[in-house]
PDB file of the backbone (N, CA, C, O) and the ligand in Angstrom, with CONECT records:
HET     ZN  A 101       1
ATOM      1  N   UNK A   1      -0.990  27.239  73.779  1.00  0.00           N
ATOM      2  CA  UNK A   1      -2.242  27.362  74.529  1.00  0.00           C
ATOM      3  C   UNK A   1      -1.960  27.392  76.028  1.00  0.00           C
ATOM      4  O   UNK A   1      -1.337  26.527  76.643  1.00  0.00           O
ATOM      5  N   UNK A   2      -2.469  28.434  76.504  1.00  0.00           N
ATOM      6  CA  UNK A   2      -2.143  28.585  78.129  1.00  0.00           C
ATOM      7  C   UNK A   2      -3.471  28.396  79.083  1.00  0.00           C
ATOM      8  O   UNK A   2      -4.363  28.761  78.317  1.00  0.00           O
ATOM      9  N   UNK A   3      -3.987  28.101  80.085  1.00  0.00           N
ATOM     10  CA  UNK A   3      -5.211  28.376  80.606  1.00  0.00           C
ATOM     11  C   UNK A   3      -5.522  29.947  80.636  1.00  0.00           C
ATOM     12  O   UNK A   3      -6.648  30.426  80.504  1.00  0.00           O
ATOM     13  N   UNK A   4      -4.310  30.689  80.837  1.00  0.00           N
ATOM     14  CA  UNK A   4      -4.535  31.960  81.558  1.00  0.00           C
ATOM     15  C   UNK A   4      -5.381  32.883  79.843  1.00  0.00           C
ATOM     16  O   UNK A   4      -5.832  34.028  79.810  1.00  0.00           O
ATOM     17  N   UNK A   5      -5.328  31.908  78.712  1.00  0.00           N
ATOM     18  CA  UNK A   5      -5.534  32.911  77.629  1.00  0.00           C
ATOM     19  C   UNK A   5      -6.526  33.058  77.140  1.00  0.00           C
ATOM     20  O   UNK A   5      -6.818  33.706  76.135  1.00  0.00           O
ATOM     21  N   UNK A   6      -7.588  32.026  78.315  1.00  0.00           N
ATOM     22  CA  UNK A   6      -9.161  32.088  78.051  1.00  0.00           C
ATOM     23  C   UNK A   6      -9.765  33.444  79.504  1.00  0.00           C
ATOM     24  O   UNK A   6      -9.303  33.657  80.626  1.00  0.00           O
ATOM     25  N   UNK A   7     -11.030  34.128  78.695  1.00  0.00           N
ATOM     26  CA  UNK A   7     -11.266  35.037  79.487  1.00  0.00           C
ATOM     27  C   UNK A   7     -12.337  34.389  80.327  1.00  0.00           C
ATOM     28  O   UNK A   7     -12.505  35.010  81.377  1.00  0.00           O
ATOM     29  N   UNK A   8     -12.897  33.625  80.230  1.00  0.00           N
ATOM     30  CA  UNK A   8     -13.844  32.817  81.058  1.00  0.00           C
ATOM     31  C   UNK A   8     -13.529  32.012  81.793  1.00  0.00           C
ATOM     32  O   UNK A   8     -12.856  31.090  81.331  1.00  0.00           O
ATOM     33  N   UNK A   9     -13.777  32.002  82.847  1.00  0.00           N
ATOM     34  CA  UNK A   9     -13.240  30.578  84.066  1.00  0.00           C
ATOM     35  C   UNK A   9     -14.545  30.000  84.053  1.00  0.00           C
ATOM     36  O   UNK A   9     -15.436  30.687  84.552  1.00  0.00           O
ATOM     37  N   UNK A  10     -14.948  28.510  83.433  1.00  0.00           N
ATOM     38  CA  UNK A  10     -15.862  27.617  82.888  1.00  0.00           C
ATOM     39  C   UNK A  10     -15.555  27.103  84.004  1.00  0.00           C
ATOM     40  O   UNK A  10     -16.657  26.782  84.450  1.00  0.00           O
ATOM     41  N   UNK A  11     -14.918  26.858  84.630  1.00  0.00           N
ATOM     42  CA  UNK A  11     -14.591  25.907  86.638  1.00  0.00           C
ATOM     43  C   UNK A  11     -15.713  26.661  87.327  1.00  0.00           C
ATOM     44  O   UNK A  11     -16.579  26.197  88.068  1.00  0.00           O
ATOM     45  N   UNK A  12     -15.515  28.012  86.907  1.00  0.00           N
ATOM     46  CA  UNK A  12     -16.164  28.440  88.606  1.00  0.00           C
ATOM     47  C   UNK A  12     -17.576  28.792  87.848  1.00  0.00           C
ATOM     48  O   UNK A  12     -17.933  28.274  86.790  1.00  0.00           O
ATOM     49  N   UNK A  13     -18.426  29.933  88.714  1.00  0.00           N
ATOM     50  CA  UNK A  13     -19.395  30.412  88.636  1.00  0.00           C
ATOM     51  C   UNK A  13     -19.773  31.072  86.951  1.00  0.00           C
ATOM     52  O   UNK A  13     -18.748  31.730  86.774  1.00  0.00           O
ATOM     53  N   UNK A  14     -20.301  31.194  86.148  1.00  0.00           N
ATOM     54  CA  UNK A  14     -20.120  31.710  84.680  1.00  0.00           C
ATOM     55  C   UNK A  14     -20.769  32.811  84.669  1.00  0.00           C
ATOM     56  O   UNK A  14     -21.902  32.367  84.855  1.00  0.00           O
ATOM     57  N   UNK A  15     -20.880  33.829  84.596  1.00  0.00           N
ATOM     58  CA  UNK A  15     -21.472  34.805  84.382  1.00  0.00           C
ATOM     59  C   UNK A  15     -20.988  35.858  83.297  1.00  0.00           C
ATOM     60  O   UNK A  15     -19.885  35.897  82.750  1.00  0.00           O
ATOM     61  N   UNK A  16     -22.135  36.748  83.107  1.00  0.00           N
ATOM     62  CA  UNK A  16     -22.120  37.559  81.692  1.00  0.00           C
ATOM     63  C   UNK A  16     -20.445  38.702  81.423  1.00  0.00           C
ATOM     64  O   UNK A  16     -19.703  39.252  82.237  1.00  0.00           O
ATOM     65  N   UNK A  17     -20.438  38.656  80.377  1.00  0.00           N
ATOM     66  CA  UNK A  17     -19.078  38.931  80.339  1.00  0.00           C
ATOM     67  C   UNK A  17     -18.971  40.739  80.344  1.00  0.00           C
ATOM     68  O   UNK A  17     -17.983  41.443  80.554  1.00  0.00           O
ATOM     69  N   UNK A  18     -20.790  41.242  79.938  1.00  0.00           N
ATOM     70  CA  UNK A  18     -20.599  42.670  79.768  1.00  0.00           C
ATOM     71  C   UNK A  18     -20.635  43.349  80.968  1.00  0.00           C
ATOM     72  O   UNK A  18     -21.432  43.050  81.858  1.00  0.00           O
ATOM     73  N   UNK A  19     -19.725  44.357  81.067  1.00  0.00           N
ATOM     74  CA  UNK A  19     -19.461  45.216  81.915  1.00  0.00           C
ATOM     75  C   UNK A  19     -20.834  45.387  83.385  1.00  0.00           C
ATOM     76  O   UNK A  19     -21.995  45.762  83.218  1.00  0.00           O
ATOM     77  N   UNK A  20     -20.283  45.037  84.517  1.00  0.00           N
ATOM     78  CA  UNK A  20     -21.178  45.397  85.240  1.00  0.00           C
ATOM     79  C   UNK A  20     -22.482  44.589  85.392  1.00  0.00           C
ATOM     80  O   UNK A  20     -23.422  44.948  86.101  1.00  0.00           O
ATOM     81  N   UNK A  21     -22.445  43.497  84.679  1.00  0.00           N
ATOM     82  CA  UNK A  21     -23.847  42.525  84.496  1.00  0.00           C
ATOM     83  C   UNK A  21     -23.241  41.095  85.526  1.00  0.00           C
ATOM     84  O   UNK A  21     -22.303  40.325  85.323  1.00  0.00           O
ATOM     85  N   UNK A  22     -24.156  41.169  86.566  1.00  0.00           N
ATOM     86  CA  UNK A  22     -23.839  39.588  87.293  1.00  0.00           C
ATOM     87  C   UNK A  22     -24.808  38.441  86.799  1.00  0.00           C
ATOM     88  O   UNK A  22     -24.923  37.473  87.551  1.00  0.00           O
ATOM     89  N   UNK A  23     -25.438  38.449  85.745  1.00  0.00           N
ATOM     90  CA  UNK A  23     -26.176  37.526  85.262  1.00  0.00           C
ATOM     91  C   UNK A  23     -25.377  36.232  85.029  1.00  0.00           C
ATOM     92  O   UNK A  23     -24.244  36.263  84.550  1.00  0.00           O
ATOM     93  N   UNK A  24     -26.048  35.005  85.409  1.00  0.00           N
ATOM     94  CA  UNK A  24     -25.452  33.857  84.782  1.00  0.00           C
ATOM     95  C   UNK A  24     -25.216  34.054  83.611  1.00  0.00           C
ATOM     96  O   UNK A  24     -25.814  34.947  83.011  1.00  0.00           O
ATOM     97  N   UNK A  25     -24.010  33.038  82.816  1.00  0.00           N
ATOM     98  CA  UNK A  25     -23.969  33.294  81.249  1.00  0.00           C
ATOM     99  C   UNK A  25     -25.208  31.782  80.934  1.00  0.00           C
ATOM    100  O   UNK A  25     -25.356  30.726  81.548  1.00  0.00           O
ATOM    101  N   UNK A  26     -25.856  32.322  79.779  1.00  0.00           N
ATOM    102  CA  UNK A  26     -26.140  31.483  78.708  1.00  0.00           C
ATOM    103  C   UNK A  26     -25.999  31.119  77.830  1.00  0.00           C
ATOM    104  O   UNK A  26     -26.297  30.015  77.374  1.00  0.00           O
ATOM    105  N   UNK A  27     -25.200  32.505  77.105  1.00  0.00           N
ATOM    106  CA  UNK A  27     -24.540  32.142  75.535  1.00  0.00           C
ATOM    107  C   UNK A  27     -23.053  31.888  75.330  1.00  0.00           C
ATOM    108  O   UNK A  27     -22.499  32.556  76.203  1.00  0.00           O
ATOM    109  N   UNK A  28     -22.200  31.299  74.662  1.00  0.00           N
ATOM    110  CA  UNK A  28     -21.117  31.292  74.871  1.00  0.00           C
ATOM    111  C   UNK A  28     -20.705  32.252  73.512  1.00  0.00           C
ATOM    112  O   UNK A  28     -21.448  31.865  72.610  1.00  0.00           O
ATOM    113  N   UNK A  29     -19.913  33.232  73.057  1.00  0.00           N
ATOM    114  CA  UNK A  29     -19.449  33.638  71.778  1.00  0.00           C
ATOM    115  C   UNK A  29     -18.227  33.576  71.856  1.00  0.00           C
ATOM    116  O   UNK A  29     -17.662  34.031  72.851  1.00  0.00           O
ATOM    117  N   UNK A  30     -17.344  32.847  70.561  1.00  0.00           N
ATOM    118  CA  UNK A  30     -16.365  32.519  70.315  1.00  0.00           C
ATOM    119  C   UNK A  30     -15.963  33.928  69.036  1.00  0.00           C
ATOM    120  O   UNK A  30     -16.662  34.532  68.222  1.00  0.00           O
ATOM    121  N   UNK A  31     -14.514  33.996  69.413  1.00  0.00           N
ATOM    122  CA  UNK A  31     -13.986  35.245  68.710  1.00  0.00           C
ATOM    123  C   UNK A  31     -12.857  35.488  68.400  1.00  0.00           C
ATOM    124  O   UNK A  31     -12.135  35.074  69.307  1.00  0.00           O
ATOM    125  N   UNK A  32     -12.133  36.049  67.417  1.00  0.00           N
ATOM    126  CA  UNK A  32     -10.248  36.000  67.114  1.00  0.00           C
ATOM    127  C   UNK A  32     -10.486  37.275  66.593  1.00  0.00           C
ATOM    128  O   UNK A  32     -11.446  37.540  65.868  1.00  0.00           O
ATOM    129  N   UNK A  33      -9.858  37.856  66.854  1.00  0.00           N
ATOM    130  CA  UNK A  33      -9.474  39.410  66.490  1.00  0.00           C
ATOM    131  C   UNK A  33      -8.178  38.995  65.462  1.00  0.00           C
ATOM    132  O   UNK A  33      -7.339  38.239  65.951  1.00  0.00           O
ATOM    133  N   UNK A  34      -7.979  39.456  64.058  1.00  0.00           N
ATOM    134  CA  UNK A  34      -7.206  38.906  63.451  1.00  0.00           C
ATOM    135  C   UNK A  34      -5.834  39.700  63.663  1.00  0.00           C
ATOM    136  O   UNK A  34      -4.744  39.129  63.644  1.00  0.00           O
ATOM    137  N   UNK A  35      -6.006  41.159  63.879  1.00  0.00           N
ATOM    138  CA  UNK A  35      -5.142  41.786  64.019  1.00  0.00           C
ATOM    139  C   UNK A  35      -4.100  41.369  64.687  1.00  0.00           C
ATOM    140  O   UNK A  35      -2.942  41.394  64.272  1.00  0.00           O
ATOM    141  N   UNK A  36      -4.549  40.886  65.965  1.00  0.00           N
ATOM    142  CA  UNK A  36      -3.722  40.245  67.212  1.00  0.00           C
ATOM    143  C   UNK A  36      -3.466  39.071  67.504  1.00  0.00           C
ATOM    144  O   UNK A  36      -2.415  38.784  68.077  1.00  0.00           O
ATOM    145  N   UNK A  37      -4.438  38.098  67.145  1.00  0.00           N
ATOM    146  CA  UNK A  37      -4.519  36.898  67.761  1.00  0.00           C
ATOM    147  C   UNK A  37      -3.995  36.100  66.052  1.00  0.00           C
ATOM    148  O   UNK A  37      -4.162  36.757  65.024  1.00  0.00           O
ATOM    149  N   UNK A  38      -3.435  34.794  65.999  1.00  0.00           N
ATOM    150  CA  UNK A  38      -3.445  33.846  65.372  1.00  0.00           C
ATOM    151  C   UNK A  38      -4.636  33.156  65.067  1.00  0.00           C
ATOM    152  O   UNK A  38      -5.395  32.812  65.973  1.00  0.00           O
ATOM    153  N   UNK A  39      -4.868  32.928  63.928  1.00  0.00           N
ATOM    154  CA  UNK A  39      -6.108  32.221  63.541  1.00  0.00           C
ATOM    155  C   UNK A  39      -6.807  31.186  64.095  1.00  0.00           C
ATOM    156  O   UNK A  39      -7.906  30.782  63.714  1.00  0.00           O
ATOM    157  N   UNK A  40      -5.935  30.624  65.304  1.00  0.00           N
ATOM    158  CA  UNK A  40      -5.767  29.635  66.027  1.00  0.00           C
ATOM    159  C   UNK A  40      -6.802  29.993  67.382  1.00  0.00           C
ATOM    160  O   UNK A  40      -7.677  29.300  67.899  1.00  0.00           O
ATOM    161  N   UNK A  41      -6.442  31.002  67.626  1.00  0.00           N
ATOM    162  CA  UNK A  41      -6.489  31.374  68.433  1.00  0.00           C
ATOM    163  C   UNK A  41      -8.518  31.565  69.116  1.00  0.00           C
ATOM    164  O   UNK A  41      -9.368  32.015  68.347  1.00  0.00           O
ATOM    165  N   UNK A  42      -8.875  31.137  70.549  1.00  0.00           N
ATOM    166  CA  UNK A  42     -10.218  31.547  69.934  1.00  0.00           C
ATOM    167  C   UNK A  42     -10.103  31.950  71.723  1.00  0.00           C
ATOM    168  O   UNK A  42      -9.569  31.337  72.647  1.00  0.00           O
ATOM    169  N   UNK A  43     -11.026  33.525  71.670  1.00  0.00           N
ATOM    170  CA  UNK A  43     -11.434  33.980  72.551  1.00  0.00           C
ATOM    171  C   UNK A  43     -12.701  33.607  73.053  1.00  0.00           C
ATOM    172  O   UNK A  43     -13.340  33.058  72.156  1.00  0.00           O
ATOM    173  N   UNK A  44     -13.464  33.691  74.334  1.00  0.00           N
ATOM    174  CA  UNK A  44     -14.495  33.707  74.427  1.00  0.00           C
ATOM    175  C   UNK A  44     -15.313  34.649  75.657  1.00  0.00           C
ATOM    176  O   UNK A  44     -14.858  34.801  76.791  1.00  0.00           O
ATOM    177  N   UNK A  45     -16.815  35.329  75.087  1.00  0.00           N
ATOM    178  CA  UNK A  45     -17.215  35.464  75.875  1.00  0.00           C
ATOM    179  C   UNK A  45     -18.009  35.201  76.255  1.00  0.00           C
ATOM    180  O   UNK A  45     -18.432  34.287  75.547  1.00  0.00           O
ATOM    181  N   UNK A  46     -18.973  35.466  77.406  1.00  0.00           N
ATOM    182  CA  UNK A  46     -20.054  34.777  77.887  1.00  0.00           C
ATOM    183  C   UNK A  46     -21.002  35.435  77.925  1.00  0.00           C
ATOM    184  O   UNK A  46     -20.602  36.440  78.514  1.00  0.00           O
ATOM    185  N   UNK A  47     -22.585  35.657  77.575  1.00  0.00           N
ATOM    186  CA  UNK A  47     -23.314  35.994  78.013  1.00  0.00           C
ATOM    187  C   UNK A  47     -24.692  35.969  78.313  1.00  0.00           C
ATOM    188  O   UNK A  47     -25.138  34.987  77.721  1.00  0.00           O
ATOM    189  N   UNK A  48     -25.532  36.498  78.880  1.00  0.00           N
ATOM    190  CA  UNK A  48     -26.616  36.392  78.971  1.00  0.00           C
ATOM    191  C   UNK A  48     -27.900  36.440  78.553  1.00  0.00           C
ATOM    192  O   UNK A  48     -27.835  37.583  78.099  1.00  0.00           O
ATOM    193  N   UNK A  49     -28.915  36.142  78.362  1.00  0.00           N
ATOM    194  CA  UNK A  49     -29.993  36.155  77.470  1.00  0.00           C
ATOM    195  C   UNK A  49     -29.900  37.604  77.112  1.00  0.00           C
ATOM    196  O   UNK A  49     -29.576  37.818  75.944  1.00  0.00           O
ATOM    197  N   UNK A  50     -30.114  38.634  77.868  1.00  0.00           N
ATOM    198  CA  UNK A  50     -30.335  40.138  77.373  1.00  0.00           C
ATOM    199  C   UNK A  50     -28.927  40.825  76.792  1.00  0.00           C
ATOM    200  O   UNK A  50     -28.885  41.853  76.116  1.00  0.00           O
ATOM    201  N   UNK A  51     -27.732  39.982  77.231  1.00  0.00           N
ATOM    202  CA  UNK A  51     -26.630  41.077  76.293  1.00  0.00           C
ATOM    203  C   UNK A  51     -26.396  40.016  75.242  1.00  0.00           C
ATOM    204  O   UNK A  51     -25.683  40.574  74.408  1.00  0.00           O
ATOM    205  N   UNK A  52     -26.603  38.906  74.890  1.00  0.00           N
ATOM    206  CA  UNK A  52     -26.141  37.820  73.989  1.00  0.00           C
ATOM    207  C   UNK A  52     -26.196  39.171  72.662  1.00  0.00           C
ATOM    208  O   UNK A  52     -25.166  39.610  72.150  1.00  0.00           O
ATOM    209  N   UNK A  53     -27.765  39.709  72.250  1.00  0.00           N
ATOM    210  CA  UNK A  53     -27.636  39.983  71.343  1.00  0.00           C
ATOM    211  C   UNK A  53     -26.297  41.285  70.894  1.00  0.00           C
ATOM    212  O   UNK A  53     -25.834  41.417  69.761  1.00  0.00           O
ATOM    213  N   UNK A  54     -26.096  41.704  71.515  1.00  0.00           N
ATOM    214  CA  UNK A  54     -25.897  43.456  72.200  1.00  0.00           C
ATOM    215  C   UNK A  54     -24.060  42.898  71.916  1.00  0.00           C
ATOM    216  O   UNK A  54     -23.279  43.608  71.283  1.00  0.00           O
ATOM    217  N   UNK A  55     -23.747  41.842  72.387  1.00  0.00           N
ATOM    218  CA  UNK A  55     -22.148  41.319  72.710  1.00  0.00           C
ATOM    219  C   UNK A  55     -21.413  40.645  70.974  1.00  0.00           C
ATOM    220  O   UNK A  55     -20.394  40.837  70.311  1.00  0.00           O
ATOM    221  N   UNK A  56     -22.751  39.758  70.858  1.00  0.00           N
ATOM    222  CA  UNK A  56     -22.637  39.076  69.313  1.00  0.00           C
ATOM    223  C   UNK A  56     -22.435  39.859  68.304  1.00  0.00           C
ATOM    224  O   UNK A  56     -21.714  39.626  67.334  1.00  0.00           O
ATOM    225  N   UNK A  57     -23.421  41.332  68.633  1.00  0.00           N
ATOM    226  CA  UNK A  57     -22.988  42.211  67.163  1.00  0.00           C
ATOM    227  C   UNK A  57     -21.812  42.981  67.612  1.00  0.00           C
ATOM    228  O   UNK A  57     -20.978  43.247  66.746  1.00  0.00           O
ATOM    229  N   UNK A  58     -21.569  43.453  69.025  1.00  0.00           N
ATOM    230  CA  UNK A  58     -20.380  44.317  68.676  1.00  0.00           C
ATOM    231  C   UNK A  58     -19.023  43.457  67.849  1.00  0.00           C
ATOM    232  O   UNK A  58     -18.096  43.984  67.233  1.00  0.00           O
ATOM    233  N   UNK A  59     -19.243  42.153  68.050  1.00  0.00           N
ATOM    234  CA  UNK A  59     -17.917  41.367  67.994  1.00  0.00           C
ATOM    235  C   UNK A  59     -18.150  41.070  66.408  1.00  0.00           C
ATOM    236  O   UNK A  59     -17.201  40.908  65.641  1.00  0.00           O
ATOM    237  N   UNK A  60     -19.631  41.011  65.964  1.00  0.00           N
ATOM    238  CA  UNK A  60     -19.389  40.832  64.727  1.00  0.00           C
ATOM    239  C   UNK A  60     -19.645  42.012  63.650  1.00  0.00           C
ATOM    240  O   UNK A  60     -19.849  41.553  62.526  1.00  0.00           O
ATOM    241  N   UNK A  61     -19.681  43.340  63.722  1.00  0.00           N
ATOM    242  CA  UNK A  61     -19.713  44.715  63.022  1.00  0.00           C
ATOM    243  C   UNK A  61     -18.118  44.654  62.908  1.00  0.00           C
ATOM    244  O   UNK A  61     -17.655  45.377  62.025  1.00  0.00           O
ATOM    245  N   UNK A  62     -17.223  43.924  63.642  1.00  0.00           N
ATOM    246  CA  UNK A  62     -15.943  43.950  63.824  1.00  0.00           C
ATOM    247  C   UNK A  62     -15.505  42.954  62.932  1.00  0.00           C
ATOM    248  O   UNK A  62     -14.317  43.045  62.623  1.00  0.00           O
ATOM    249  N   UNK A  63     -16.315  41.781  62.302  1.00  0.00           N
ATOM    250  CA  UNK A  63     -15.618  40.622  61.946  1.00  0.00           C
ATOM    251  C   UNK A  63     -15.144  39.511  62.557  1.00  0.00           C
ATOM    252  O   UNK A  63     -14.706  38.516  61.979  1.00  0.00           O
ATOM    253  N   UNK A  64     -15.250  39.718  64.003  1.00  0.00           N
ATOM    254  CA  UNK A  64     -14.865  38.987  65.203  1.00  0.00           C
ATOM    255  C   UNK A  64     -15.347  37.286  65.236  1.00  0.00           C
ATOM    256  O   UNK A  64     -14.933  36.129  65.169  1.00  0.00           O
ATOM    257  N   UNK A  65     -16.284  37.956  65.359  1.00  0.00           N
ATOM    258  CA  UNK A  65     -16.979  36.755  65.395  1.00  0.00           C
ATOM    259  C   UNK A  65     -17.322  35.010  65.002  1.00  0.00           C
ATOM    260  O   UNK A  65     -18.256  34.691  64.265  1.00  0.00           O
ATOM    261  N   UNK A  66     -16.555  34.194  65.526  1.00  0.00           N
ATOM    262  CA  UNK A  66     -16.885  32.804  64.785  1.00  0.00           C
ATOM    263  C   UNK A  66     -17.825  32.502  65.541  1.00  0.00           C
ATOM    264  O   UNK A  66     -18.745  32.785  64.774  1.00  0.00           O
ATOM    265  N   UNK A  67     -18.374  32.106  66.555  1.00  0.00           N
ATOM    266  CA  UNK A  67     -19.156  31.328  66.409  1.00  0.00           C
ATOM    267  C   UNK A  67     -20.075  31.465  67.665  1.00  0.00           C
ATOM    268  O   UNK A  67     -19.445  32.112  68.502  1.00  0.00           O
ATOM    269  N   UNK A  68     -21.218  31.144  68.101  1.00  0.00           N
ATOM    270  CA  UNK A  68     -22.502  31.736  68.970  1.00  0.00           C
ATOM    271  C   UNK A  68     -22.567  30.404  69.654  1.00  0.00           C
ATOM    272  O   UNK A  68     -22.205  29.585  68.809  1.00  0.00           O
ATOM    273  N   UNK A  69     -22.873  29.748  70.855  1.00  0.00           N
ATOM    274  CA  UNK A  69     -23.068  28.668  70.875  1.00  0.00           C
ATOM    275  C   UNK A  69     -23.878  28.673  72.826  1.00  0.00           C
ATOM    276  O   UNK A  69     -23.538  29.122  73.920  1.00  0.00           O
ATOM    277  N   UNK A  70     -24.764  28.075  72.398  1.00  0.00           N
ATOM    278  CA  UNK A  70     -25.606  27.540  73.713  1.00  0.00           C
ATOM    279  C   UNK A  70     -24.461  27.350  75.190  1.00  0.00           C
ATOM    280  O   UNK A  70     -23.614  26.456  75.219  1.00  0.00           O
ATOM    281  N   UNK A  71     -24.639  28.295  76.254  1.00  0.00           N
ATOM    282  CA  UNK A  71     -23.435  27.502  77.293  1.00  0.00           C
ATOM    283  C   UNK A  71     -23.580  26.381  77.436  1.00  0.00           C
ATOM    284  O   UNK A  71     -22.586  25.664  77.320  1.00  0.00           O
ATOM    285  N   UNK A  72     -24.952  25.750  77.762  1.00  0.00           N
ATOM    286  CA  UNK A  72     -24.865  24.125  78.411  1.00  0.00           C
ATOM    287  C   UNK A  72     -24.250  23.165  77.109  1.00  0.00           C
ATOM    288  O   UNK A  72     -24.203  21.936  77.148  1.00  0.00           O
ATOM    289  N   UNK A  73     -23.817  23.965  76.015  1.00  0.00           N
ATOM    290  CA  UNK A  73     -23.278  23.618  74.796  1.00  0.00           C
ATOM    291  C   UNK A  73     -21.779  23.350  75.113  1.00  0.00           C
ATOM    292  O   UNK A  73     -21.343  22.220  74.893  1.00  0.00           O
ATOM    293  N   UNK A  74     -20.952  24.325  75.621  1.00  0.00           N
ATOM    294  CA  UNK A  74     -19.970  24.738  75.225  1.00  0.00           C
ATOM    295  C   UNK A  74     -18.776  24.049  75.985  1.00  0.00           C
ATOM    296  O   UNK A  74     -18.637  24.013  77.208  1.00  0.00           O
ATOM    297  N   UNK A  75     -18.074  23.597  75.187  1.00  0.00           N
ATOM    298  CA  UNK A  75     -16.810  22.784  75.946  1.00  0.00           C
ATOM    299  C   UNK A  75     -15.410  23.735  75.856  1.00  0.00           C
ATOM    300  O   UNK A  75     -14.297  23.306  76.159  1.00  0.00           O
ATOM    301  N   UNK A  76     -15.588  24.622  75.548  1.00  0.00           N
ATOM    302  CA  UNK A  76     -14.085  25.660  75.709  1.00  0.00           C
ATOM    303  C   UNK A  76     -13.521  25.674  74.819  1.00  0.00           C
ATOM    304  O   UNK A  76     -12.478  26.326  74.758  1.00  0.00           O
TER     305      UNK A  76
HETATM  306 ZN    ZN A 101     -25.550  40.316  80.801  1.00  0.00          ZN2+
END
């Protein structure tokens, strides 16, 4: 586990993870691509009320997807 292998910096400012959106994040989505990553392994992205839904399905039409979780939820 490295810091550098999370895509979110939860220190600083949080904002939405989709392309081009400066929205605060609200949602947190947790994710392992099995191909690549170890089962271990959990990505995350962040986003906002309007891409939460839009971010959650691309990651899960993929299988991606573990888990959806409230930011003021989310401990990393
Ligand atoms: Zn957004």
């Amino acid at each position: 586990m490295s810091e550098t292998d999370t895509d979110a910096d939860t220190a600083g400012a949080a904002t939405c993870s989709r392309r081009d959106c400066r929205a605060p994040a609200t949602w947190a989505l947790v994710w392992n691509n099995p191909k690549v990553h170890t089962p271990d392994r959990r990505k995350t992205w962040l986003a906002c009320d309007e891409h939460r839904d839009y971010l959650s399905e691309f990651l899960d039409v993929r299988g991606f997807l573990l888990e959806r979780v409230p930011f003021s939820e989310f401990e990393g």
